[in-house]
N, C-alpha and C positions, 0 to 999 in steps of 0.2 A: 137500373141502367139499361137504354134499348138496347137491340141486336143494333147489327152493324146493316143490315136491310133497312130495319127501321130509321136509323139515323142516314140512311144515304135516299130514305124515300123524303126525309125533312129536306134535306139539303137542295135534293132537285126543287119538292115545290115551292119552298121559303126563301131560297136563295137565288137559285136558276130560273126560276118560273115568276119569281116576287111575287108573291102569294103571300096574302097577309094570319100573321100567326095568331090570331084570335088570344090563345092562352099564355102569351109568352109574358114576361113580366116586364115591359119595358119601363123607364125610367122619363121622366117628363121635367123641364126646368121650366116652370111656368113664369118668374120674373122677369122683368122689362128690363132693357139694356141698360147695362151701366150700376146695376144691382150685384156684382160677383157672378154674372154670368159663365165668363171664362175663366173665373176662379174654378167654379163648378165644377168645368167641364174637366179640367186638367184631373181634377181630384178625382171625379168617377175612372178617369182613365188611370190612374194611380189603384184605383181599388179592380182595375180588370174589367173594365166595363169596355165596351167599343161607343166613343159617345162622336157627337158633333156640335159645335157651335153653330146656330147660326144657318141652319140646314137650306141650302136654296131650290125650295123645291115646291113654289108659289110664285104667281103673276098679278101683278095689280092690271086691269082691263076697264078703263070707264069707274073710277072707285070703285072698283069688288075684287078683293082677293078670293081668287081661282088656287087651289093647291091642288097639287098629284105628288103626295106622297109613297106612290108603289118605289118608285124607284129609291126611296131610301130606309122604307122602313125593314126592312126584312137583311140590311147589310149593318144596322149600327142597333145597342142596347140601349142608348140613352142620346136625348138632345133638347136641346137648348137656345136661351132668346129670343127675341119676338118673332119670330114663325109659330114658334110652340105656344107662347103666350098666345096667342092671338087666335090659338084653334085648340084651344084645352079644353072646351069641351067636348068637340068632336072627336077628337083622341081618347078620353075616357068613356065614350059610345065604344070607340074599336078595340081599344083596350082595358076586359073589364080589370085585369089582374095588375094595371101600371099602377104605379106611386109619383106623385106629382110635391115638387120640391118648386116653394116660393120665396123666390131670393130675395131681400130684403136690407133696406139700406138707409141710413141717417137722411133726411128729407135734404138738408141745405148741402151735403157733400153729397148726393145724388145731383142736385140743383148745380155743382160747381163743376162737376163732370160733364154733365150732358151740353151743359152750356159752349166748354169748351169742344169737345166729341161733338154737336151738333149743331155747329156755329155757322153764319152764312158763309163765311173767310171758307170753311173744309166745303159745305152744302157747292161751294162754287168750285173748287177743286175737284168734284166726282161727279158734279152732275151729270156732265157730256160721257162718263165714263161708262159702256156697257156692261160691265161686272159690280156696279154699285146701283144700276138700275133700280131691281126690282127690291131692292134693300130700301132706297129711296122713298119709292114709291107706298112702299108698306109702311113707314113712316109716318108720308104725310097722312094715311086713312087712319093708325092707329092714335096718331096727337094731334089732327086735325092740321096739323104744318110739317114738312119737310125739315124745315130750320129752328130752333131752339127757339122757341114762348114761353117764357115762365108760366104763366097763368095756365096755358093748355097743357103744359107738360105737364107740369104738378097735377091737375088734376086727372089728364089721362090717365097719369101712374096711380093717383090714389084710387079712384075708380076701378079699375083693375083688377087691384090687390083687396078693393072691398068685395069687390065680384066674387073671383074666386073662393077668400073665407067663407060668403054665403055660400057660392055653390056646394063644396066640401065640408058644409058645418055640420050635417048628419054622417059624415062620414068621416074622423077625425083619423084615423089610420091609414087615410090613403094623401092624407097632405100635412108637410111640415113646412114651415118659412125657419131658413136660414140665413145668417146674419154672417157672413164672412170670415168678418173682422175680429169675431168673439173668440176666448181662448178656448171655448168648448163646442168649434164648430165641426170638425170632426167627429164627437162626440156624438153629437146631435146627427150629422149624416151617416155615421153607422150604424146608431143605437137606429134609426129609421129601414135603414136596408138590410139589417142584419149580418153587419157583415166588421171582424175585428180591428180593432183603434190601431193604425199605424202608432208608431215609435210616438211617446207621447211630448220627447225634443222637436219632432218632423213638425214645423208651421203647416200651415196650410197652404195652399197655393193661392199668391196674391201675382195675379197677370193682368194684362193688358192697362197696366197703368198709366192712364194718360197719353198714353200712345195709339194708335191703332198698328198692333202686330202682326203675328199671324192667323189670329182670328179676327178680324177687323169690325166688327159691332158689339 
C-alpha cells in the first residue's frame, strides 16, 4: 500500500493534471450498441468500478473521428459503446494492462432493437439536437448510415466483432464476449476481472430496454 505522499503525488498528476496512467487496469466494452451495452455498464458499477456509457469525448470533422480522451480517462475505470468500439485498438496501445469485454447478442434481436433505437421516425427527432450530434455522426462513419440498413448494419456489427476476435486471438486473457442474457453472465464477468459472484438470486442488469434512458445509446 503507498504513503500517503505517494498517493496524493498520483492524485495531482492523474486526476488534476489528467495525465494518462500507462499502468492502471482499465476496463474496455468494445461491443456495438444495442449489444447489453448498458447492461454492462450498470454491472461494472455494481462490482465498484467508476464506468461510463457512451463516453462523449470524440468529433466527427469531414468523416474522421478526432477523439481527446484526456479529459476522461484518468476520472472513470471502465467504458463503454461505440466510442470505445471504435478505438479499441488504440486504447490497448495506451493501455497495456486493460481487459476488453465484447458484448454480444442474438443477430435478429440485435436487428429488432437497432431497427427500432435507430429508425428514421428517432434519426429525425435528434438530428437538429446538439447533444445527439456527434453520437450521430459517429454513427453514420461506423454503419456507413445515420439511420437503420439492414444489410450495412448487420454487417458493420459482424465485421467488428470478427475484427476484434482476430485482433485479440494471440491474446486470449485480455478479451471475453459476453452474452447478457445468459444465466452465467456474471460468472463469466467476474471469473474475467477477478472479482467475487454477487448473490447468485441477484439477475443481472437488463437496462435500457427499448427505450432510450439515462444512457441514451
Amino acid at each position: 500500500m503507498g504513503s500517503l505522499a505517494e498517493k496524493l503525488r498520483k492524485h495531482v498528476r492523474y486526476r488534476l493534471l489528467r495525465r494518462i496512467d500507462a499502468d492502471k487496469p482499465m476496463i474496455f466494452g468494445v461491443g456495438v450498441s444495442r449489444t447489453g451495452t448498458t447492461s454492462l455498464t450498470v454491472a461494472l458499477e455494481e462490482l465498484g468500478y467508476r464506468a461510463i456509457h457512451f463516453p462523449h469525448c470524440f468529433d466527427v470533422v469531414d468523416g474522421e473521428v478526432r477523439f481527446d480522451w484526456k479529459w476522461y480517462l484518468p476520472t472513470f475505470d471502465a467504458f463503454t459503446d461505440l466510442p470505445v468500439a471504435r478505438y479499441y485498438r488504440e486504447l490497448d496501445g495506451m493501455y497495456p494492462n486493460a481487459r476488453f469485454i465484447l458484448t454480444v447478442r442474438d443477430e435478429e434481436k440485435w436487428l429488432g432493437s437497432v431497427t427500432k433505437f435507430f429508425s428514421q421516425e428517432r434519426y429525425d427527432e435528434v438530428k437538429d439536437k446538439p447533444e445527439f450530434a456527434q453520437g450521430v455522426r459517429l454513427r453514420g462513419t461506423f454503419y456507413g448510415s445515420p439511420v437503420y440498413e439492414r444489410d450495412r448494419y448487420l454487417s458493420a456489427m459482424r465485421d467488428h466483432n470478427q475484427a476484434v476476435r482476430a485482433y485479440f486471438a494471440d491474446r486470449p486473457d485480455k478479451l471475453i464476449e459476453l452474452d447478457v442474457t445468459r444465466p452465467d453472465a456474471w460468472r463469466t464477468l467476474c471469473g474475467f476481472l477477478g472479482k467475487p459472484v454477487p448473490n447468485e438470486d441477484r439477475p443481472f442488469p437488463w437496462a435500457n430496454q427499448g427505450t432510450a434512458g439515462r444512457r441514451k445509446h
